[in-house]
N, C-alpha and C positions, 0 to 999 in steps of 0.2 A: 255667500262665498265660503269655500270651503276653510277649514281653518289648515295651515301650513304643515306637514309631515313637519316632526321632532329630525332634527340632523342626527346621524348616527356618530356615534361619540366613537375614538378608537378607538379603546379599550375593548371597547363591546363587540367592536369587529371584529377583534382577536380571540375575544373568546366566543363569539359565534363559530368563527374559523376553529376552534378546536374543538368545538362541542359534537363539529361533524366530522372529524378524525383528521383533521389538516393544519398544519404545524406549522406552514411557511406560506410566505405571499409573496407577491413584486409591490413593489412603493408604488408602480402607476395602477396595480389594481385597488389598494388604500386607499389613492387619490379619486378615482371613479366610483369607490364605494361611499366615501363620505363626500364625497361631492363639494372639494376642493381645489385651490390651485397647488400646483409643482413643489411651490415654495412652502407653501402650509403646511403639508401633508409632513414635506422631511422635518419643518420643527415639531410637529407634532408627535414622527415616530420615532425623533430622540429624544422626547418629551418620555416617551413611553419605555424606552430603550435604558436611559438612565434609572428607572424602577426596575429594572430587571423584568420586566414582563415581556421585552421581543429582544432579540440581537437581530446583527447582520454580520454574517460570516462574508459576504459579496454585497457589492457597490450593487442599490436596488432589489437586493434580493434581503427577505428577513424572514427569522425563527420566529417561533412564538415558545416560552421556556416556560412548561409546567412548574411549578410549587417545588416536585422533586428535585428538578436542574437547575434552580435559582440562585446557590452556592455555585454551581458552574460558570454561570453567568452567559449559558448557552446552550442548546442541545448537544447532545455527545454527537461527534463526528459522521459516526452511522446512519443516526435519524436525519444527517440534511444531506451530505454529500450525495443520493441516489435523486433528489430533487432537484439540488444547484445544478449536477453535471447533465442533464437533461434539459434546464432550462439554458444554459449555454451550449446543449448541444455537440457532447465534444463525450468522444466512447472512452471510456477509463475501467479502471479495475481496482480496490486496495489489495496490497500485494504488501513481499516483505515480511516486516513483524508484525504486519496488522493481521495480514493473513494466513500467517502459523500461528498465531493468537485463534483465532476463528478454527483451525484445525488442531485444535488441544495441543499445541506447541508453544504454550507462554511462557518461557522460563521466569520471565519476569514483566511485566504489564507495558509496552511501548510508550514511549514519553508522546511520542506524535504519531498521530493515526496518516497512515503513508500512502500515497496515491498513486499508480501510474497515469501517465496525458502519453498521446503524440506530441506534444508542443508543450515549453516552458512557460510555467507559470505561476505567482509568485506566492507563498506560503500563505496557510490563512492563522490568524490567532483573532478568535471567539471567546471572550470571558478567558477561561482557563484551558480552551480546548484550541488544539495545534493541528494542521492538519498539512503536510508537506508533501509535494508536487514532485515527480519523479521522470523524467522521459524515456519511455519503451520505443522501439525499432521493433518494428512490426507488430503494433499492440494489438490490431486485429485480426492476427492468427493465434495468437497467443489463446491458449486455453483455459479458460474460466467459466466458474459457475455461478448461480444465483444463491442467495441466503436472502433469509426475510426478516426485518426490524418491526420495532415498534413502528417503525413510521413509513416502509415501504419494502423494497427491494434491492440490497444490494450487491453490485457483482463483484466478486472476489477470486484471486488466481487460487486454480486445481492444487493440491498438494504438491504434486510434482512441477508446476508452473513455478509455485514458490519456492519450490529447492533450489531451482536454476538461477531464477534471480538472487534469492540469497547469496549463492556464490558470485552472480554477476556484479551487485552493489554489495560486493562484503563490507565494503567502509561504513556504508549507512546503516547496516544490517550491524552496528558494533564489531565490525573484525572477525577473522579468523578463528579466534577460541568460540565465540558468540556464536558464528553461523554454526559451527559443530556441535553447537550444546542444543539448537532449535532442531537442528538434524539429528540428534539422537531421538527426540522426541515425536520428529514430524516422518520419519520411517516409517513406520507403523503403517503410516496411512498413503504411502506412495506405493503406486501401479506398475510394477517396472516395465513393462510393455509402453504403459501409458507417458512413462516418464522418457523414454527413448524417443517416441512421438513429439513429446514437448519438444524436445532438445531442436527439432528443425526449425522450431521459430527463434531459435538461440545463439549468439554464438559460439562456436564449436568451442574455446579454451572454458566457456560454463562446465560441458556435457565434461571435460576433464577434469577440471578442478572440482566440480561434484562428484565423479565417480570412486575420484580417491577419496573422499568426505568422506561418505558412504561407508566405504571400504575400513576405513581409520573408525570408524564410530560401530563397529562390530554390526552394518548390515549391507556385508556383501551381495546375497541374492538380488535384493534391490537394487543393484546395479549391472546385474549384468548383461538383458540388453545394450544398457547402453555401452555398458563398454564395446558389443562388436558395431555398434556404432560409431564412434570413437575411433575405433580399427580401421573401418573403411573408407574415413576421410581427415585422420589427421596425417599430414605431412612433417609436419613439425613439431617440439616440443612449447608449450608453453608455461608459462611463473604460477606457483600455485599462490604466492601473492602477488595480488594483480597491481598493476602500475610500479613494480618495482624491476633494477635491471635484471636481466637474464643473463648467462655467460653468451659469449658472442662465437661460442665451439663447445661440443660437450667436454666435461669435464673430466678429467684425467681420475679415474678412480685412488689413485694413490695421491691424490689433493683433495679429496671430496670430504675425508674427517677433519683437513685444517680449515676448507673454503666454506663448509657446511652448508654444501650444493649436493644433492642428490636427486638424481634421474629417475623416476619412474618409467618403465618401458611398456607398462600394460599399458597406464593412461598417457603414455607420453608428455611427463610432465615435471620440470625440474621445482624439485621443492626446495621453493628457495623460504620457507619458514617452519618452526616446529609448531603444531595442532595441538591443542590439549584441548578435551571436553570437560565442562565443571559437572556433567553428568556420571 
């Protein structure tokens, strides 16, 4: 009689799984590798979890955290997000500050690495690592590209993709001074041809409230496709701070220095806040 194969221990699975360049599993494939039940497997990968040797950023889904990220208490956001959102299935993009961070526009490091979904869903906190959930309208026209990690592939909005949303989630993007200080920097590298293209997958008060960005951050060329984009389908003026009131009639220019309302007519856009770049 044969003598019984030794059970594999999970630790060993884990770093089998990395010795061949692979950093994350599913708990049912742990269960089928060591060849236990449902319930075993989960005490055993927070047996392993509390040494800091795996996380789970996702219900059934786990990291394996090199030596290097074990102060982290998890892989950086990069290394798992291209995996997780594949294994749920669901097309996304980091965008935002994560993605002028990627395009040499860090003024300062993003506290959470920023995602867009089609559909809400709820923040992740990994160890020390934060990763927040954003909802796009029309994410699959949106334009984006591929970048490669340590640990795969992942996709992230075109320079110009991120200009637009910066000014679409200015609040999450840190405000108005904020978005203009990542716009001075993330200029450089935006298409203006490319970036009037983006604009279709946007809303139109975006294409205004970045043209004048642009324009205020001393790079007008950059903008000027869009601005005859801009020309040819805005009807109305819109708030250069977004969610706040508008005047409900243009503004009388002999009240504009007390109301501290000022109309834009290229972009069509009442500025209703002062800009300043820390650049």
């Amino acid at each position: 009689m044969k003598p019984e194969k030794p059970r594999l221990k999970a630790r060993q699975y884990a770093e089998d799984l990395a010795a061949t360049g692979r950093y994350h599993f599913l708990a049912k494939e742990a269960q089928k590798a060591l060849g236990i039940s449902a319930a075993a497997v989960k005490v055993t990968l927070s047996r392993l979890a509390k040494r800091s040797v795996i996380a789970s950023p996702a219900r059934g889904f786990y990291v394996i955290v090199p030596p290097e990220y074990r102060s982290l208490g998890c892989l950086p956001a990069d290394q798992f997000i291209p995996a997780l959102m594949k294994h749920l299935n669901l097309p996304y993009y980091a965008g935002l500050l994560t993605a002028a961070q990627y395009h040499g526009a860090a003024h300062q490091r993003p506290q959470q690495f920023q995602v867009f979904l089609e559909k809400r869903r709820l923040p992740i906190a990994c160890g020390r690592v934060r990763v927040a959930f954003l909802i796009r309208k029309r994410l699959r026209e949106v334009p984006v590209q591929s970048l490669n990690t340590p640990r795969g592939t992942l996709v992230v909005s075109t320079p110009e993709t991120t200009a637009l949303d910066l000014v679409g989630y200015q609040h999450q993007a840190g405000g108005l001074n904020q978005v203009a200080t990542v716009l001075s920097e993330l200029a450089e590298k935006i298409d203006p041809a490319k970036l009037a293209a983006a604009a279709a997958a946007a809303p139109l008060p975006w294409a205004q409230r970045l043209g004048y960005l642009l324009e205020r951050v001393g790079a007008p060329e950059k903008a000027a496709p869009l601005k005859q984009y801009v020309r040819a389908r805005a009807r109305e003026s819109a708030p250069l701070l977004a969610n706040a009131p508008k005047p409900s009639k243009p503004p009388d220019p002999r009240r504009a220095r007390r109301d501290k309302v000022v109309r834009d007519e290229g972009w069509k856009l009442y500025v209703n806040a002062e800009v300043q770049s820390e650049l």
